[in-house]
C-alpha positions in Angstrom: 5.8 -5.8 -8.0 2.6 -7.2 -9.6 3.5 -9.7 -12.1 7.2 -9.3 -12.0 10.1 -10.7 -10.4 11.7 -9.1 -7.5 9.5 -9.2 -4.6 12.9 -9.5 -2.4 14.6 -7.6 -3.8 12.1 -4.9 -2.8 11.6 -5.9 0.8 15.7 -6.0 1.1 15.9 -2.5 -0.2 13.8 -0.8 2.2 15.6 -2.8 4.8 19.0 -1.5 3.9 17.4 1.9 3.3 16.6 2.1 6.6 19.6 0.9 7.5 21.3 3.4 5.5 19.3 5.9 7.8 16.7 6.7 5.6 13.9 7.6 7.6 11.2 7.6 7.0 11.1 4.9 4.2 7.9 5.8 1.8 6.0 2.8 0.2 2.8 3.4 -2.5 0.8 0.4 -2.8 -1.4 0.1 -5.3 -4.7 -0.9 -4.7 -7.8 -2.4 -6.6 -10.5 -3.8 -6.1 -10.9 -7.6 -6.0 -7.2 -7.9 -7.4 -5.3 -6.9 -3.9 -7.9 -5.3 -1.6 -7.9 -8.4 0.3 -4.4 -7.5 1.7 -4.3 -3.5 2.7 -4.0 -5.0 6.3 -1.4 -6.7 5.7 0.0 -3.8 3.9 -0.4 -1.6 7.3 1.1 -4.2 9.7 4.0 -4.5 7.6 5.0 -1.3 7.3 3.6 -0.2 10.8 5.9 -2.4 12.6 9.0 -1.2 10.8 7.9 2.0 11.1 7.8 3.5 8.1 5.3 5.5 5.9 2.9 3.8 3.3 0.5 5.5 1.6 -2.6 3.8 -0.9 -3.7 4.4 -4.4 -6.7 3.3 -4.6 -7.6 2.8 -8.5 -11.0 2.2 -9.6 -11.9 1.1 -13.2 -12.6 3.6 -15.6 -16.0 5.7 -15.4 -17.3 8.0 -17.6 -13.3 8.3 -18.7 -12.4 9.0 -15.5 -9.4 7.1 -13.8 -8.7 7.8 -10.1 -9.3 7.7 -6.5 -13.0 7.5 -5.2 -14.8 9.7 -3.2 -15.5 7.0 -0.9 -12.1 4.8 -0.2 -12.7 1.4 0.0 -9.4 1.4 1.4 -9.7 3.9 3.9 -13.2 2.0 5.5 -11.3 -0.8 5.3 -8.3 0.1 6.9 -10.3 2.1 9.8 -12.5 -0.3 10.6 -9.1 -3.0 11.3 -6.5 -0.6 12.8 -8.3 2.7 14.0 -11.4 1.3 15.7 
């Protein structure tokens, strides 16, 4: 949804997917640093309180060529330290 149009559009959907009876409704948010990192929290409540499934990609910048998820998530201390503690 970054830069485009449609941001209700895509909250809408998964509402009438779940009420279509889709469950559970699967949501990958992106996630990098200093763009959107700020909001993984509100990523969680949202999606915990309609109960449904969200799962992070954390991207990282490129290092040595390599593009991915890193072997310490920001996202997972963050998220941890707000919700699991």
């Amino acid at each position: 949804m970054t830069r485009r149009r449609g941001h209700e559009t895509v909250l809408n959907s998964i509402d009438v997917a779940i009420e279509l009876g889709y469950s559970p409704v699967k949501v990958n948010c992106v996630v990098m640093r200093g763009f959107n990192d700020d909001e993984i929290c509100d990523f969680v409540e949202f999606m915990h309180f309609d109960g449904e499934c969200l799962e992070f990609k954390e991207i990282v910048p490129p290092y040595d060529g390599y593009w991915g998820q890193p072997k310490n998530s920001r996202v997972f201390k963050i998220t941890g330290q707000e919700f699991i503690n």
